[in-house]
Backbone as ProteinMPNN parsed JSONL, in Angstrom:
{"seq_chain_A": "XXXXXXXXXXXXXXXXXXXXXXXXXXXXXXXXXXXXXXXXXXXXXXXXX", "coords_chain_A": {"N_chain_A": [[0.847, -1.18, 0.0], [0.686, 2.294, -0.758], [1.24, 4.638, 0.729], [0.385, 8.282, 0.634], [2.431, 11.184, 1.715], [2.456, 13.975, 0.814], [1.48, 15.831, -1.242], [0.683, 17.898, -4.542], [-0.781, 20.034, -6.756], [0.836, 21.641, -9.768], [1.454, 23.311, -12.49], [0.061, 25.633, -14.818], [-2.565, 25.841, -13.668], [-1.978, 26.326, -10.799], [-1.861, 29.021, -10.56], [-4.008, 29.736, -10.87], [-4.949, 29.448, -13.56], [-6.956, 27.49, -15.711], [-6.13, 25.219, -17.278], [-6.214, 22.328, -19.265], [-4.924, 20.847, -20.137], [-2.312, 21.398, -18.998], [-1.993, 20.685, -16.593], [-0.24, 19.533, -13.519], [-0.043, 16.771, -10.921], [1.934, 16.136, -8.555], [3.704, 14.356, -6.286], [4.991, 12.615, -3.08], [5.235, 9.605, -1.431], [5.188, 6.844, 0.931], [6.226, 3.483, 0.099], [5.33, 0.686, 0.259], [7.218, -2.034, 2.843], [7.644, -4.617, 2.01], [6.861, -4.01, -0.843], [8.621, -2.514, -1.435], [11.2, -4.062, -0.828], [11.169, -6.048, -2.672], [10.925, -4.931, -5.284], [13.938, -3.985, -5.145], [15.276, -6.225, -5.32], [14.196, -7.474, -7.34], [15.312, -5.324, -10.053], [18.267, -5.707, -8.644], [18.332, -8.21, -9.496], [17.785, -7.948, -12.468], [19.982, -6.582, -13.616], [22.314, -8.407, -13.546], [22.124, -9.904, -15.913]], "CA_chain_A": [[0.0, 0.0, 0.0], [1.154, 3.454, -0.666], [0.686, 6.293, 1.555], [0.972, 9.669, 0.005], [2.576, 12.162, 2.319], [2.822, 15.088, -0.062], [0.376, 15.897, -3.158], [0.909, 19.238, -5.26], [-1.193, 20.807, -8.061], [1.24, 22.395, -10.573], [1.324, 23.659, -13.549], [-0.871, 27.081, -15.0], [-3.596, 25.896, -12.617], [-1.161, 26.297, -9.565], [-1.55, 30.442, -11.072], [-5.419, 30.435, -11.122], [-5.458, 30.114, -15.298], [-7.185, 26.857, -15.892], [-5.77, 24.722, -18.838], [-6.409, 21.282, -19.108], [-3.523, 20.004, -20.603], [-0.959, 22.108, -18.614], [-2.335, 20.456, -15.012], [0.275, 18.268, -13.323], [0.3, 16.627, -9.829], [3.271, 15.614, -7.994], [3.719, 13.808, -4.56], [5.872, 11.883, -2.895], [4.192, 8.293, -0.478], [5.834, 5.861, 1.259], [6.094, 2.54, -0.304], [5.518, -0.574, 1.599], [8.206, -2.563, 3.001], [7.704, -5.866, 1.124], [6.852, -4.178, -1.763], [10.164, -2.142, -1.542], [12.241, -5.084, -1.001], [10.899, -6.913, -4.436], [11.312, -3.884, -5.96], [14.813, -3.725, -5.231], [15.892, -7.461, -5.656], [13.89, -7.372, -9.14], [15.97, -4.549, -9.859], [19.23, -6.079, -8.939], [18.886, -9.243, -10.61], [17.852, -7.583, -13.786], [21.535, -5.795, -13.874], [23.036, -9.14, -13.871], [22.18, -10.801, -16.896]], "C_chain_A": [[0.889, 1.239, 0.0], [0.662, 4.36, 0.108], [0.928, 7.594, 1.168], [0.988, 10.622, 1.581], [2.252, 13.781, 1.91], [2.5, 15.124, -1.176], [0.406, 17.513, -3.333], [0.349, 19.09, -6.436], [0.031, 21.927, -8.759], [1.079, 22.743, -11.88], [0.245, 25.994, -13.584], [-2.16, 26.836, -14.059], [-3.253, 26.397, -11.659], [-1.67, 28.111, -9.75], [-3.251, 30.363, -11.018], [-5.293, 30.067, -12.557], [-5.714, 28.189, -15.528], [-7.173, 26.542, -17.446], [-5.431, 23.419, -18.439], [-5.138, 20.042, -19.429], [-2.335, 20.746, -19.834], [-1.247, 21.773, -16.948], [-1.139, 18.876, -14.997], [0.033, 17.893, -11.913], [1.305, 15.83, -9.462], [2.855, 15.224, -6.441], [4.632, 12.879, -4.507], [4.89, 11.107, -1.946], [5.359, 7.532, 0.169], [5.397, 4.345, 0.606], [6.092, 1.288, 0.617], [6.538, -1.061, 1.489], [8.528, -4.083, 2.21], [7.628, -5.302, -0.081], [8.293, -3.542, -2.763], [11.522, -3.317, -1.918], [12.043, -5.679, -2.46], [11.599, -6.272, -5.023], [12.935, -3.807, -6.671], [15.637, -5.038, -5.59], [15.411, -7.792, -7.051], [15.073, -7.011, -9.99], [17.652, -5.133, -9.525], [19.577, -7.367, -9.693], [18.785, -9.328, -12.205], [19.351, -7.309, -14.146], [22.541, -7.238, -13.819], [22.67, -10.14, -14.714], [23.06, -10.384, -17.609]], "O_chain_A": [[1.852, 1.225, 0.767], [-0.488, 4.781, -0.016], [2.028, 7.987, 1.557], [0.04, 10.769, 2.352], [1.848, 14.616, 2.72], [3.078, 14.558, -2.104], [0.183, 18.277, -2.394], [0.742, 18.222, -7.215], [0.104, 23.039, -8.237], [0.15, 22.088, -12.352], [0.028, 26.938, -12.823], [-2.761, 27.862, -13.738], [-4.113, 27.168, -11.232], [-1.89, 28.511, -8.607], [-3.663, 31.501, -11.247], [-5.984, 30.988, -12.992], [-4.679, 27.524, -15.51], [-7.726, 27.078, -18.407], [-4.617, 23.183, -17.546], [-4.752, 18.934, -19.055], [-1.238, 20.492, -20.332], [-0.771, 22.528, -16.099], [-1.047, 17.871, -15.701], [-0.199, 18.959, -11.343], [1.531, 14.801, -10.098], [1.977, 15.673, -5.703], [5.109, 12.319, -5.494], [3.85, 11.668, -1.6], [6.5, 7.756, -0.235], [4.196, 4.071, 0.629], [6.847, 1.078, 1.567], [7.158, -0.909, 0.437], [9.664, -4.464, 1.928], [8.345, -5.939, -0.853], [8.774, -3.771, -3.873], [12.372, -3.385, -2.806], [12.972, -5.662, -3.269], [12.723, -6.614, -5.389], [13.268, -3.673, -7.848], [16.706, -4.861, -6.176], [16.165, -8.341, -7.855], [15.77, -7.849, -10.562], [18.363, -4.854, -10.49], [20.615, -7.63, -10.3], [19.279, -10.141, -12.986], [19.825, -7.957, -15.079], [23.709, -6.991, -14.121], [22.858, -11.297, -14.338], [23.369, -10.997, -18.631]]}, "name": "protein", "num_of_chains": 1, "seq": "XXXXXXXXXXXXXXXXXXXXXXXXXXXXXXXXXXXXXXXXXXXXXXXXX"}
């Protein structure tokens, strides 16, 4: 499960000027701990073929 700590509207919306294609959001979450570990052992055994 992810937990988002930190969610941001940027773009020309962030300014008041609504444009549909120029909306981004950003955030940062915490990733679970099992799903971290996979992640990262995926991840290193790709780099050794």
């Amino acid at each position: 499960m992810e937990i988002p700590i930190f969610v941001v509207i940027s773009g020309s919306d962030l300014y008041g000027i609504p444009n549909p294609s120029d909306v981004y959001i950003r955030g940062v979450h915490i990733l679970d701990r099992e799903l971290f570990i996979k992640n990262c052992l995926y991840k290193s055994k790709e780099g050794r073929s």
